[in-house]
VOMARMI-627783 format. One record per residue (C-alpha): residue number from 1; z, y, x. Coordinates in steps of 0.5 Angstrom, whole numbers, padded with zeros to 4 digits. Example, Ala and Ser with C-alpha at 12.3 -4.5 7.8 and 13.67 -1.06 7.14 Angstrom:
residues 2
ATOM   k    c3    c2    c1
ATOM   1  0016 -0009  0025
ATOM   2  0014 -0002  0027
end
This chain:
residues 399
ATOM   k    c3    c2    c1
ATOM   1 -0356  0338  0101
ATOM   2 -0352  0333  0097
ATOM   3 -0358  0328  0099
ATOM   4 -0359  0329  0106
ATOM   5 -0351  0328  0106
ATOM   6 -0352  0321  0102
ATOM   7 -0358  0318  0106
ATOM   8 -0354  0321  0112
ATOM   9 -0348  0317  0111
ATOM  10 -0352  0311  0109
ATOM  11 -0356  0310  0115
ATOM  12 -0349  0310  0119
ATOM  13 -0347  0305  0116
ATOM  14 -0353  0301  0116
ATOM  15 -0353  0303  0123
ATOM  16 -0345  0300  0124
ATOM  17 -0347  0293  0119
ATOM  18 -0353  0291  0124
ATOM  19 -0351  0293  0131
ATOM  20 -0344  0289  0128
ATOM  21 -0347  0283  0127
ATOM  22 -0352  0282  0133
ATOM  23 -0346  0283  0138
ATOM  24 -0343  0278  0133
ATOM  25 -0348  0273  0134
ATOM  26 -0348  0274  0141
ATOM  27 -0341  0273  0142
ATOM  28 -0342  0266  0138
ATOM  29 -0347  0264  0143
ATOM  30 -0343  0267  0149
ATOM  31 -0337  0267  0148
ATOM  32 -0335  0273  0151
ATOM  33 -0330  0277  0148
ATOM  34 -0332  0283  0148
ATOM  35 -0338  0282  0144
ATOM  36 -0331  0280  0139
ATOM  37 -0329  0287  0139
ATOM  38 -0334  0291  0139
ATOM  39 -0336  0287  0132
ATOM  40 -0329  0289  0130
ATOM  41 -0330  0296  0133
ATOM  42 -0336  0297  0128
ATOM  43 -0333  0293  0122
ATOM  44 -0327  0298  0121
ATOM  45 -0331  0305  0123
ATOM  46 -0337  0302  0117
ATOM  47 -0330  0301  0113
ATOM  48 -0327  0308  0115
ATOM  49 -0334  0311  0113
ATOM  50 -0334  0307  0106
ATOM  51 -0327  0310  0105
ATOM  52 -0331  0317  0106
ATOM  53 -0337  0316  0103
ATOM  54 -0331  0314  0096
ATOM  55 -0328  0320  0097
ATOM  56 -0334  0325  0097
ATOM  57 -0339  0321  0092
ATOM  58 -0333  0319  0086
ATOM  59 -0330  0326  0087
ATOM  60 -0336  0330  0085
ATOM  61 -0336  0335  0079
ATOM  62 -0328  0335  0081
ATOM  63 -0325  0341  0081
ATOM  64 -0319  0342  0088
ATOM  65 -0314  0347  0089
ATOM  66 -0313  0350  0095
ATOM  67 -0307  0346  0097
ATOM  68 -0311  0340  0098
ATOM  69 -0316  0342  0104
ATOM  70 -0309  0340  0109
ATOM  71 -0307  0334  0105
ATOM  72 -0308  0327  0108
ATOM  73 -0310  0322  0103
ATOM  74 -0307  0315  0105
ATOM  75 -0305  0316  0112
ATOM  76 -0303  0309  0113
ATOM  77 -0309  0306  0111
ATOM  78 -0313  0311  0116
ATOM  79 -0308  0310  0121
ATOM  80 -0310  0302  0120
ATOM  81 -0318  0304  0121
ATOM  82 -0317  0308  0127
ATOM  83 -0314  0303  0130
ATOM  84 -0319  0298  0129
ATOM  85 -0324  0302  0131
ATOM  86 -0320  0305  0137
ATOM  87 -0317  0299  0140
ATOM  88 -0323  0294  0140
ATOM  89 -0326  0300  0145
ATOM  90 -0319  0299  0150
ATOM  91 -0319  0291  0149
ATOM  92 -0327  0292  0152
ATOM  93 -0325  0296  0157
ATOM  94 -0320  0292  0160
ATOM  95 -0324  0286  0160
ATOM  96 -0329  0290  0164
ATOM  97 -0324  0292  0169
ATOM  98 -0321  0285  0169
ATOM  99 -0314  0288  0166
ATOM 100 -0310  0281  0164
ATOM 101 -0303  0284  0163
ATOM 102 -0302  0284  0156
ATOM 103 -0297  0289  0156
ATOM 104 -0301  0294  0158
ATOM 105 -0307  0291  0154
ATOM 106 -0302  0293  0147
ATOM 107 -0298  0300  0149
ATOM 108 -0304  0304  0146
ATOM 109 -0304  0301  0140
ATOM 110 -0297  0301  0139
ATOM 111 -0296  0309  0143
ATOM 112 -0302  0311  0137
ATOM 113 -0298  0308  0130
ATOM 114 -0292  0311  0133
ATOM 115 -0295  0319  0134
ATOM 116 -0299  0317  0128
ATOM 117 -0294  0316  0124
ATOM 118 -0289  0322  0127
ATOM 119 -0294  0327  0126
ATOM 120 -0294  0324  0118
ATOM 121 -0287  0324  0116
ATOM 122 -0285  0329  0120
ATOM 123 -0289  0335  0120
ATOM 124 -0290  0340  0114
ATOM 125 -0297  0340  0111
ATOM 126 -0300  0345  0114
ATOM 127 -0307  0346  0118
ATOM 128 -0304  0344  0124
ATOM 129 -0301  0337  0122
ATOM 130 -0307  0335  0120
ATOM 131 -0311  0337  0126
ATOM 132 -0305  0333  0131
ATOM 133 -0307  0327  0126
ATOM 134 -0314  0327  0128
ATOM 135 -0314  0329  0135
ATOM 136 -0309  0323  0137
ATOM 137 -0316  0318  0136
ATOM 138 -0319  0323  0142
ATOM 139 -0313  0323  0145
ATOM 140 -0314  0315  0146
ATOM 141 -0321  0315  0147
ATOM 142 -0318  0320  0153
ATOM 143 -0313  0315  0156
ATOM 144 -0319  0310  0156
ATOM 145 -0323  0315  0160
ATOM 146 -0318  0317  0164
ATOM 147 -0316  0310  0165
ATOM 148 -0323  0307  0168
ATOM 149 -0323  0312  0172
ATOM 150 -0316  0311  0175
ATOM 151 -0319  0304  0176
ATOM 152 -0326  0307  0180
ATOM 153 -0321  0310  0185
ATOM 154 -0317  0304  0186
ATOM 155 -0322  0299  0186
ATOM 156 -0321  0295  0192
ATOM 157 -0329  0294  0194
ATOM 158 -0336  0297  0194
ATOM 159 -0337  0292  0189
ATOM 160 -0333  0294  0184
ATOM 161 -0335  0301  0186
ATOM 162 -0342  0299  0184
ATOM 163 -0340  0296  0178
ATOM 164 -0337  0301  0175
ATOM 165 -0342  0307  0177
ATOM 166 -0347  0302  0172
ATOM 167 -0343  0305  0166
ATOM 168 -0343  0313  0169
ATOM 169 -0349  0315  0163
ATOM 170 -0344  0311  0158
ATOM 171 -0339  0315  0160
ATOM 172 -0340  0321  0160
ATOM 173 -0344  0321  0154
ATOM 174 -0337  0319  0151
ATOM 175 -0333  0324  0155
ATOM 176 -0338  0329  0152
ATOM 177 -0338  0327  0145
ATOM 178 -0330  0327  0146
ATOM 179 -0330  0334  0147
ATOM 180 -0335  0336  0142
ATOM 181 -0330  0332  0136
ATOM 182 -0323  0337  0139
ATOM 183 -0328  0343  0138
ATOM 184 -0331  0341  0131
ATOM 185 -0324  0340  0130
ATOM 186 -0322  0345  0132
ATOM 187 -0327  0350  0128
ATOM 188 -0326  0346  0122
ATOM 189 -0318  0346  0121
ATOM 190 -0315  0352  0125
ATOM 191 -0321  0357  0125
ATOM 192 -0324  0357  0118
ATOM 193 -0320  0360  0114
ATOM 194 -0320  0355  0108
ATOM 195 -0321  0359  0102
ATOM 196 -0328  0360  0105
ATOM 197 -0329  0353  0101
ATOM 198 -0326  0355  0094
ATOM 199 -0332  0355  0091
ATOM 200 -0336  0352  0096
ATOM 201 -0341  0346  0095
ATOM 202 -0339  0344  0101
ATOM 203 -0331  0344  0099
ATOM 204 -0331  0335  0097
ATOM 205 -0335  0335  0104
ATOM 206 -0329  0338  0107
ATOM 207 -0324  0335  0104
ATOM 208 -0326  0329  0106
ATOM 209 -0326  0330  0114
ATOM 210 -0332  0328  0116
ATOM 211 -0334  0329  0123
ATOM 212 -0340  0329  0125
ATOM 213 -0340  0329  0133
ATOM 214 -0335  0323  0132
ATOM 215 -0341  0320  0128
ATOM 216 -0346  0321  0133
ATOM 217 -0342  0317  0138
ATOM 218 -0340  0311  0134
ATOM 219 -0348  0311  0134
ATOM 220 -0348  0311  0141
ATOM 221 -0344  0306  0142
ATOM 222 -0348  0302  0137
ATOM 223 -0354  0302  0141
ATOM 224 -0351  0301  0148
ATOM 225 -0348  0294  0144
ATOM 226 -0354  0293  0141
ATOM 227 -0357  0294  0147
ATOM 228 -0353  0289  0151
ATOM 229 -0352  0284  0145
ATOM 230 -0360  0284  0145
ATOM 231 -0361  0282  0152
ATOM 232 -0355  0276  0152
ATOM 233 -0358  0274  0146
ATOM 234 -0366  0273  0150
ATOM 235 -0363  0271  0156
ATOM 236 -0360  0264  0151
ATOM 237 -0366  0264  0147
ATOM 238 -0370  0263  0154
ATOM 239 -0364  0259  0158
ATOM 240 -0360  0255  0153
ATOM 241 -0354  0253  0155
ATOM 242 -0353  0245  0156
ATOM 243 -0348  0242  0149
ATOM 244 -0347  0237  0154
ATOM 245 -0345  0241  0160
ATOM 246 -0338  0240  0162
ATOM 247 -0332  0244  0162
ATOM 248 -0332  0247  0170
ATOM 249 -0340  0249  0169
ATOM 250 -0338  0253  0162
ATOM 251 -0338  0259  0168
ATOM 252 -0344  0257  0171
ATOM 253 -0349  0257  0165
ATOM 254 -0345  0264  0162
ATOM 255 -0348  0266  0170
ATOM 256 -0354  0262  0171
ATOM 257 -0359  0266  0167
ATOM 258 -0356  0273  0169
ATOM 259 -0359  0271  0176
ATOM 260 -0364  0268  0175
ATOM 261 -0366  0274  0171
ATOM 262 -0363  0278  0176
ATOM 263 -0368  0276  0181
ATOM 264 -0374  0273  0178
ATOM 265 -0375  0266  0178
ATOM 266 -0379  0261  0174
ATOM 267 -0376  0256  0170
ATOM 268 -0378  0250  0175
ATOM 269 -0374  0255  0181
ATOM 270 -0368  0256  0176
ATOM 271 -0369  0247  0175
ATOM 272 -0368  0245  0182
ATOM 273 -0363  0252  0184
ATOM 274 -0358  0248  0179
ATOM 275 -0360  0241  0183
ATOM 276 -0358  0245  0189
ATOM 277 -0351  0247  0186
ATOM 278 -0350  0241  0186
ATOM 279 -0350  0239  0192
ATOM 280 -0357  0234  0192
ATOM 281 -0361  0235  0199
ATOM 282 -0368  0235  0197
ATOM 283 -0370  0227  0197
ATOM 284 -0365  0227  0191
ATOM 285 -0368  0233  0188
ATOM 286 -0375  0230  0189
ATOM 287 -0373  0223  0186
ATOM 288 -0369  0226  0180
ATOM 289 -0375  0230  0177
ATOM 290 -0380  0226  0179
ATOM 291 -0384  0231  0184
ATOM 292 -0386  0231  0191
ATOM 293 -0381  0232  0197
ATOM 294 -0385  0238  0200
ATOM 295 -0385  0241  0193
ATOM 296 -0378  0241  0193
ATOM 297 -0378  0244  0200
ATOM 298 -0383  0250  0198
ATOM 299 -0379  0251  0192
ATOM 300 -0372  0252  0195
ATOM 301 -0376  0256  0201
ATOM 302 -0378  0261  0195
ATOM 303 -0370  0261  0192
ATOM 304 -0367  0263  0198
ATOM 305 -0373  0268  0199
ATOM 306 -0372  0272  0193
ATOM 307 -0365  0272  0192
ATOM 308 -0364  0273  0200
ATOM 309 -0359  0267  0203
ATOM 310 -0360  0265  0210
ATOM 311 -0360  0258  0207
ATOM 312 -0357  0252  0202
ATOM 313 -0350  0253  0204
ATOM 314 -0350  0260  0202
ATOM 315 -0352  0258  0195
ATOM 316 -0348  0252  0194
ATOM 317 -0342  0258  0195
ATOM 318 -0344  0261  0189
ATOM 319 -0342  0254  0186
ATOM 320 -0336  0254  0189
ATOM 321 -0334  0260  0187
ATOM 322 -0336  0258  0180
ATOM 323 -0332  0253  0179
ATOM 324 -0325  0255  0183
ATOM 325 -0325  0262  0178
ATOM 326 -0326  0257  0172
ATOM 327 -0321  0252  0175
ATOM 328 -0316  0259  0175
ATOM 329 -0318  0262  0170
ATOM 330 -0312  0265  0166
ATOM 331 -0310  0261  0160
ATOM 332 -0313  0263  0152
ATOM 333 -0319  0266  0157
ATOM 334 -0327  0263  0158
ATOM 335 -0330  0267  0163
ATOM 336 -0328  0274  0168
ATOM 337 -0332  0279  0169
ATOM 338 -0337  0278  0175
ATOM 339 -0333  0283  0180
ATOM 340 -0329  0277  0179
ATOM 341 -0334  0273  0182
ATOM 342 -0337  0276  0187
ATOM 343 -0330  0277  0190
ATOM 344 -0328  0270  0190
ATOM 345 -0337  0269  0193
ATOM 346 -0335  0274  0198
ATOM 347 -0327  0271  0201
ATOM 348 -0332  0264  0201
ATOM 349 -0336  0266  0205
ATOM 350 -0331  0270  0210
ATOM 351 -0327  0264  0210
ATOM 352 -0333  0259  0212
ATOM 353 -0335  0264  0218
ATOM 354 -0329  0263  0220
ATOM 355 -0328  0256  0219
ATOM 356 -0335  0255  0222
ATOM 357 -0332  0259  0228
ATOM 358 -0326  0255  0229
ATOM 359 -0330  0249  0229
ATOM 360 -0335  0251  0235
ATOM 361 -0328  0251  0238
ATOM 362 -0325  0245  0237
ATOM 363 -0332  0242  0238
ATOM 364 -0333  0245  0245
ATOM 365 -0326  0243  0247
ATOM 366 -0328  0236  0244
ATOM 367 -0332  0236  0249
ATOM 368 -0329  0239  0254
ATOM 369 -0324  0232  0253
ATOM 370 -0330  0227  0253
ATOM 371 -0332  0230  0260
ATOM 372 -0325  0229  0262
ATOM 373 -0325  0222  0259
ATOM 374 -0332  0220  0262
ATOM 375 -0329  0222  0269
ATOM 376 -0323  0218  0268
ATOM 377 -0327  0211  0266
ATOM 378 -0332  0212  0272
ATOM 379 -0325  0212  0276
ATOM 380 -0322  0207  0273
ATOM 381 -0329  0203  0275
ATOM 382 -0329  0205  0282
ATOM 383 -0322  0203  0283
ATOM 384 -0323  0196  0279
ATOM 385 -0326  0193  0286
ATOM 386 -0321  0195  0290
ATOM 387 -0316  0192  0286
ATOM 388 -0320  0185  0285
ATOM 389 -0321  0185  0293
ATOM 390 -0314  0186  0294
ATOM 391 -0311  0181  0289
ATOM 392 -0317  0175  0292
ATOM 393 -0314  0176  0298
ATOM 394 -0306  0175  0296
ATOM 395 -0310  0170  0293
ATOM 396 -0313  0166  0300
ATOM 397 -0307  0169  0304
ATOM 398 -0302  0164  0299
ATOM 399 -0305  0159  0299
end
């Protein structure tokens, strides 16, 4: 037991280290800070489990008293871990949902030491303190929960919805898991009586206060990270990003590959799909990489079929759209969230429909104008005889 319990807690920790360091390298290659937390929120839980696994492998052959089931050994230290595996989980949640305020961003951490160090100092050591202190990392994980979903009920979009709906297999595996770790809780601080493990071989395994179904979702969340990292990473390896890219095209080239990914074009379909976004018509395109004009019509003809644009000015937008969110984006940040994106995409397109209208109009009026003006001359020369007749005559009359 003592083995499988030891090769257990390896692999967790194995599992931590390598996810950690895969969605490292994918935040240096794409700078989104998510991958920043979540390599944070894998460190400090590999460090909260190496606080376990010193607790149960430097306390063999140690005999416990029956006092020590309820006590919690360094609460300000697990407070610390906690927190740096909890928090990190918030701070990628609200960059999901596109939450700035920095207030809001911070409360849970803040609100989470306080009711920790409440529950530490004030409560008498019993089964039920040591419960409380444990449950408030579910509590928190809860109020994540609780707040994505306010965020799908107010989200102002379809696309948003849509964006959000993705992630519903993550979260409920994490709703799920949340409630496995209460009831393991439960089971193991307030129902078993803590004598059933006076002379048991399990009793350091208690002591220590291992949850297993909390292991199990950090092992989760490992594979959705590595999973994601995994495919940034790809994407950069088979579209790296320019070093010398100026700084309004960093949003572009963290979205470029994604679409282009997203809707299967080649390398050279994605070569001219940024010669497009930057405004050259197709004789520039066909001059600057050295290709025949009817190539580069074909090939933007297969852009526009495969990614559903009526025509280039479509795709120009998404430029537009690049440059005015990086333009604007928030001080200290590099990127938003796609939803982002396709809000602005979506107003500019609206705005140049109507902006279209609003032309055919003035143009019909223009029109309208030069009429009247062409009438107004075709007048003016009629009547210039009559006048030069009349003014000859004076003329001869004078004389």
């Amino acid at each position: 037991m003592e083995t499988a319990f030891y090769l257990y807690t390896i692999v967790v920790m194995l599992v931590c280290v390598a996810s950690g360091s895969v969605s490292l390298s994918a935040y240096f290659v794409s700078r989104r800070h998510s991958f920043l937390y979540a390599a944070a929120m894998l460190l400090f839980y590999f460090l909260d489990l190496a606080l376990i696994f010193q607790y149960e492998y430097l306390g063999q052959n140690v005999e416990y008293s029956i006092n020590q089931f309820y006590t919690i050994d360094h609460p300000q230290l697990k407070i610390l871990l906690a927190l740096g595996t909890l928090e990190p989980m918030w701070l990628i949640l609200c960059d999901f949902v596109n939450e700035r305020r920095r207030v809001l961003r911070l409360a849970p951490a803040l609100a989470f030491i306080a009711a920790s160090e409440i529950v530490v100092l004030c409560l008498p050591v019993d089964e039920f303190r040591q419960w409380l202190f444990y449950t408030l990392r579910q509590a928190f994980l809860l109020w994540c929960l609780a707040f994505g979903v306010y965020r799908y009920c107010t989200a102002r979009n379809e696309v948003e919805k849509a964006r959000l709906r993705r992630q519903e297999p993550l979260f409920l595996i994490t709703l799920v898991l949340c409630l496995c770790i209460l009831i393991e809780d439960i089971v193991m601080i307030l129902v078993f009586d803590s004598s059933f493990f006076a002379n048991a071989d399990m009793l350091p395994l208690y002591i220590s206060e291992r949850n297993f179904s909390e292991n199990i979702l950090l092992l989760t969340l490992s594979f959705f990270t590595l999973r994601v990292a995994a495919d940034t990473l790809r994407l950069r390896f088979k579209e790296p990003p320019s070093a010398d890219a100026p700084d309004t095209q960093e949003y572009v080239d963290e979205l470029l590959p994604a679409f282009c990914e997203r809707y299967h074009l080649t390398a050279r379909e994605r070569v001219i799909l940024e010669e497009v976004l930057q405004g050259k018509d197709n004789q520039n395109i066909a001059s600057s990489l050295q290709l025949a004009l009817g190539t580069v019509k074909a090939h933007v003809h297969n852009i526009l079929k495969k990614t559903g644009h009526a025509n280039r000015a479509e795709l120009a937008l998404w430029n537009a759209a690049s440059r005015y969110l990086h333009a604007n984006l928030p001080k200290g940040t590099k990127t938003l969230p796609i939803a982002e994106w396709e809000q602005e995409y979506a107003d500019l397109k609206t705005q140049r429909d109507s902006d279209y209208t609003k032309l055919k109009e003035t143009r019909a009026e223009v029109a309208e104008l030069q009429k009247i003006r062409r009438c107004v001359e075709i007048a003016l020369r009629a009547d210039q005889p009559e006048q030069t007749q009349s003014r000859t005559k004076r003329q001869e009359q004078e004389r």
